[in-house]
N, C-alpha and C positions, 0 to 999 in steps of 0.2 A: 472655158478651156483649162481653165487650174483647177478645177472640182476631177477635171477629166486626169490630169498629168498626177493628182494626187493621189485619185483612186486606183492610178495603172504602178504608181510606182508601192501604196498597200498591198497591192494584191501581188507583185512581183518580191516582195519583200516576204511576204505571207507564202509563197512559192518556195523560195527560197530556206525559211527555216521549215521547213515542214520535209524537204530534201535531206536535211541534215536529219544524222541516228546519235539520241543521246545516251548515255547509261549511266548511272548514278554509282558513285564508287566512293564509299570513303575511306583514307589514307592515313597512317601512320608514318611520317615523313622522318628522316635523320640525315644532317646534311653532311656526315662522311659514310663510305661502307665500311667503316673501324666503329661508329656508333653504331650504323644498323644492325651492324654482324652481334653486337655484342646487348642490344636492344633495350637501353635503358628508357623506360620511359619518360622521365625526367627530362631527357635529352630528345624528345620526340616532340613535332606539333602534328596534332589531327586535324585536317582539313577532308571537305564534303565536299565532292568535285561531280558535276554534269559531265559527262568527257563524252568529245565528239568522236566514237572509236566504234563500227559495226560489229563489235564483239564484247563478251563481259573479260576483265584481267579473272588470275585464277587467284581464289582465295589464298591469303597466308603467304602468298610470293612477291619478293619485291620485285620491281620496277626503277630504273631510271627515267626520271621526267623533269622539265623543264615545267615547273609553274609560274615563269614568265615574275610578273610585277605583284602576280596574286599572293597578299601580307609581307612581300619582299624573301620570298622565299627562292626563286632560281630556279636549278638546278638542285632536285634532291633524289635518292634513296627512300621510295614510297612502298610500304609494306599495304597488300591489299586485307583491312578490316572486314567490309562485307561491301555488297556490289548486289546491283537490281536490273531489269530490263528498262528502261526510261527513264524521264529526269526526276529526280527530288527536291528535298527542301535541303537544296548545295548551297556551299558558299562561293563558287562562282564557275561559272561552263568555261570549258577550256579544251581547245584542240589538240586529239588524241593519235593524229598521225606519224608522229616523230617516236611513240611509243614503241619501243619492239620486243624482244621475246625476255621473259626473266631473267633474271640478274642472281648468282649466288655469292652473297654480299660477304661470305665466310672466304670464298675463294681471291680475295682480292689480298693484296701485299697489305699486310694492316699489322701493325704492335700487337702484339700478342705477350704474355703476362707467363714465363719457366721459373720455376726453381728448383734446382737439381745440385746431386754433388759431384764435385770435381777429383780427376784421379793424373798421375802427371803419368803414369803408363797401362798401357793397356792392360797387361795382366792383374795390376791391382784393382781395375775397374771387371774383372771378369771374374776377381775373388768375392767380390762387393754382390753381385748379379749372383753368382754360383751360391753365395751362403757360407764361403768360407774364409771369407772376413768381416768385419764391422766396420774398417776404418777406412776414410777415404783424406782427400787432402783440407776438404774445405766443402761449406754450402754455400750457395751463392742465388742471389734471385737478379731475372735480365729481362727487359720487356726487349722480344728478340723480333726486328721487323721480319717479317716471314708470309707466306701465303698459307699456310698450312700451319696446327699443332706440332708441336714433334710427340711422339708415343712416348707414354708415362715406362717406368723402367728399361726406356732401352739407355745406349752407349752411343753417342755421336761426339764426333770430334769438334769443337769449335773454338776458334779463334775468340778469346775473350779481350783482348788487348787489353795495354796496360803491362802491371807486373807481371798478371796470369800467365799471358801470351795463350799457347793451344792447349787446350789441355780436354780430356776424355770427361764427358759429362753423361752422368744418369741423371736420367729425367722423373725428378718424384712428383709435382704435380704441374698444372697449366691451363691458363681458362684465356679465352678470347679476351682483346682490350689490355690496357695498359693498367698495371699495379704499382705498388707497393716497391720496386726494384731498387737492388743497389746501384745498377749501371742499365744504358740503354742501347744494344749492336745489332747491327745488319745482319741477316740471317740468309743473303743470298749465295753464301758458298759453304753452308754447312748442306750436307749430301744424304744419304739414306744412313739406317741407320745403323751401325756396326754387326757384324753376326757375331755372336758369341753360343758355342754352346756349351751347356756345363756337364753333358757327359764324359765320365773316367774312363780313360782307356791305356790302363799302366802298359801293355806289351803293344798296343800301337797295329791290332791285329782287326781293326774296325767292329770288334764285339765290347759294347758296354761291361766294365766290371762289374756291373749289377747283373749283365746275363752272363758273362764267365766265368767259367769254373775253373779254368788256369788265366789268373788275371796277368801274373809275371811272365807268361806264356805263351806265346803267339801261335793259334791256330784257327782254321775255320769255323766258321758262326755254323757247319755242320756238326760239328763234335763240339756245342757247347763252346767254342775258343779255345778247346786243348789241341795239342800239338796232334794229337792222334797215337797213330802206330804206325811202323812199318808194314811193308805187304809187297814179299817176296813171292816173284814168280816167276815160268820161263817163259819167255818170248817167245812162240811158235815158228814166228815169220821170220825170226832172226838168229834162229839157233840149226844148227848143220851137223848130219853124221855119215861120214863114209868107212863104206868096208868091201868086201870082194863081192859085191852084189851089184854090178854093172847096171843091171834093170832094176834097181828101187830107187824111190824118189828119197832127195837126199834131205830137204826141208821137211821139219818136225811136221809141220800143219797139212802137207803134203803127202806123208809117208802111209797113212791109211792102216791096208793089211800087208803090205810090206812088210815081207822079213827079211832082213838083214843076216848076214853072218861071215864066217870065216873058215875058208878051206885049205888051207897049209898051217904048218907051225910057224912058218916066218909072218903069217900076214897078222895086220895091224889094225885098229879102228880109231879113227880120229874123229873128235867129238869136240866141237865150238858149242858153247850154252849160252845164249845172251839171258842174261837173268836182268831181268826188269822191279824196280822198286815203285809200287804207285800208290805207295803208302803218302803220308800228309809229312815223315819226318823220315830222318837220315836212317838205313841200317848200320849194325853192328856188325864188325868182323864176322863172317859167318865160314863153313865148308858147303862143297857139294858132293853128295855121296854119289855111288855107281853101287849098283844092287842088282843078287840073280836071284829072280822070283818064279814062284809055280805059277802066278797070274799077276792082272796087270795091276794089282792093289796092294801098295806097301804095307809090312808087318812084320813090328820089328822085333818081334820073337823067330821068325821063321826065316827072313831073306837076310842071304848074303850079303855083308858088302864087300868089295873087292877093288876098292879105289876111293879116294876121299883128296878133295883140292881146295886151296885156301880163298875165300873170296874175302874181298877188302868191304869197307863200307862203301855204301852204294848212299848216295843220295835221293833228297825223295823226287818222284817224278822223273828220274833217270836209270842209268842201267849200265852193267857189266859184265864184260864177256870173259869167260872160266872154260880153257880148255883143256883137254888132257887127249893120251891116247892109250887105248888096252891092247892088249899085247895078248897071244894065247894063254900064257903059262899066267895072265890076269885072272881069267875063270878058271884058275884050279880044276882042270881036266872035266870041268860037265860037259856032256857032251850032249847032242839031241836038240830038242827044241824049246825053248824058256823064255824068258820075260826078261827085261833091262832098264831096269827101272832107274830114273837119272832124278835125285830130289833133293832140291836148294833149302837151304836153311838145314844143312842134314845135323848141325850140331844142336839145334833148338836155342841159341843164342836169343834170336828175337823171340820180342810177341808180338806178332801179329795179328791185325783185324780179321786177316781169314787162313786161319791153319790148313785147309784144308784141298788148295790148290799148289801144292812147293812140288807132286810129282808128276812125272812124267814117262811111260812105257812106252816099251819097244819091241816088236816081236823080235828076235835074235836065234842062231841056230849054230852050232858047230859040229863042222864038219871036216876036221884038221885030219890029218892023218900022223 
């Protein structure tokens, strides 16, 4: 009967590891993630583990595991060395189901090893960055508890306590693990890291001095950063002329082949010109002439002018309205059918980007008696 109870409990035993999947893994173990992140070997024990786990760990990646009583090791930070399909010559099997996905042992709140210089204000830490200082307050080295590097040359503000108190730090070097430090501070309320940029921009016109050609100037990144020119014109849709011509239309942009005129000596024409500036900068005091032409193209050897009105400066992107009214005895007795030509900028005060839009024609006719 005990040949019988022996053999059933061998062979239920024999049953039993044979159910079990082992894989052969050996480990590079460190029992903080401040050690393993930083992976000194010295500070390392390799052990050669059987692990009861249906899967191989991935090369090169640590693990948290519990090696229980195994050399009085615990709870460690196991870096996977190399790893096989089935058992080896381990130093001892151990149960691998508490294992779960890799660990990045850099990512953990661990001392970390800055030394950086110190600025008590910003601008002089952005002189410092920019290249246009040398001097700063002071160097300092901190093993800063942190989860993260902070970035070599930037600016972050941190709390140093003590006499420092806050003060603007560049970051000139930084390696994982604890160093060499003067002092040692908490890095949980130091934040991203400051923006600084070092491009010039004297006139404040969002074009770099390096791409502006009026740097004390403020204009569009279209004109190079200059301020431009003016550019005087008339507003079509907002400029109006009435005369004894009941049936013409009375808006510039409307008026077509509309001819206008005047049939008695008493009658009159009145003339509103919205003159428009869509230049980048302010115009200068200018006039608006009234001209009688053989056609509807000014030239200023050959037309008349026969009225001139004072326009103020216009601003840019704005506009101003110049009216007058001609009178018969305004056209010095022509009579018949001609041209009226209305053109802004008539003194040539400005320069403008486009000369070549300031006129505007009118067919016109007298017929006074």
């Amino acid at each position: 009967m005990k040949k019988i109870i022996f053999l059933f409990s061998l062979l239920f035993t024999f049953a039993w590891t044979n159910a079990q999947t082992y894989n052969y893994h050996r480990f590079q173990t460190f029992a903080t993630a401040e050690k393993a992140c930083v992976g000194n070997s010295y500070e390392a024990f390799v052990v050669k583990v059987n692990l009861d786990i249906d899967h191989l760990l991935n090369n090169g990646e640590f693990y948290l595991i519990d090696f229980g009583s195994n050399f009085n090791l615990g709870v460690r930070y196991a870096k996977v060395l190399n790893r096989y399909s089935g058992t080896g010559d381990a130093d001892f099997y151990l149960n691998g189901s508490g294992i779960g996905n890799s660990a990045d042992v850099c990512s953990y709140e661990i001392n970390r090893y800055h030394r950086f210089e110190t600025f008590t204000t910003l601008q002089k830490a952005k002189d410092r960055v920019c290249g246009t200082s040398t001097s700063h307050d002071g160097i300092w080295k901190a093993n800063i508890l942190i989860n993260h590097l902070l970035e070599t040359n930037k600016v972050y503000q941190i709390n140093l306590g003590g006499s420092l108190g806050t003060r603007y730090c560049r970051i000139l070097n930084r390696y994982n693990g604890k160093g060499d430090a003067d002092f040692d501070i908490n890095g949980q309320s130091i934040g991203d890291p400051i923006s600084i940029s070092c491009t010039v921009d004297s006139d404040g016109d969002g074009v770099p001095d390096s791409e502006d050609d009026c740097p004390n100037q403020a204009g569009p990144a279209s004109n190079d950063g200059c301020p431009g020119n003016p550019e005087l014109s008339i507003d079509l849709d907002g400029s109006i002329i009435y005369s004894d011509c009941s049936n013409c239309e009375n808006v510039f942009s409307e008026i077509g082949t509309d001819r206008h005129f005047l049939e008695t000596s008493a009658s009159t024409t009145s003339i509103d010109v919205y003159i428009q500036n869509l230049g980048g900068v302010s115009s200068s005091s200018s006039t608006i002439g009234f001209y009688i032409s053989a056609d509807s193209s000014y030239q200023s050897e050959s037309d008349n002018q026969i009225k001139s009105e004072n326009v103020g400066s216009i601003a840019a992107n704005s506009g101003s309205y110049a009216s007058t009214s001609l009178f018969v005895e305004d056209f010095d007795e022509v009579g018949g059918n001609f041209w009226l030509l209305i053109r802004v900028d008539d003194s040539d005060t400005n320069q403008e980007s486009n000369e070549n839009n300031n006129v505007f024609a009118i067919r016109f006719n007298m017929t006074y008696e």
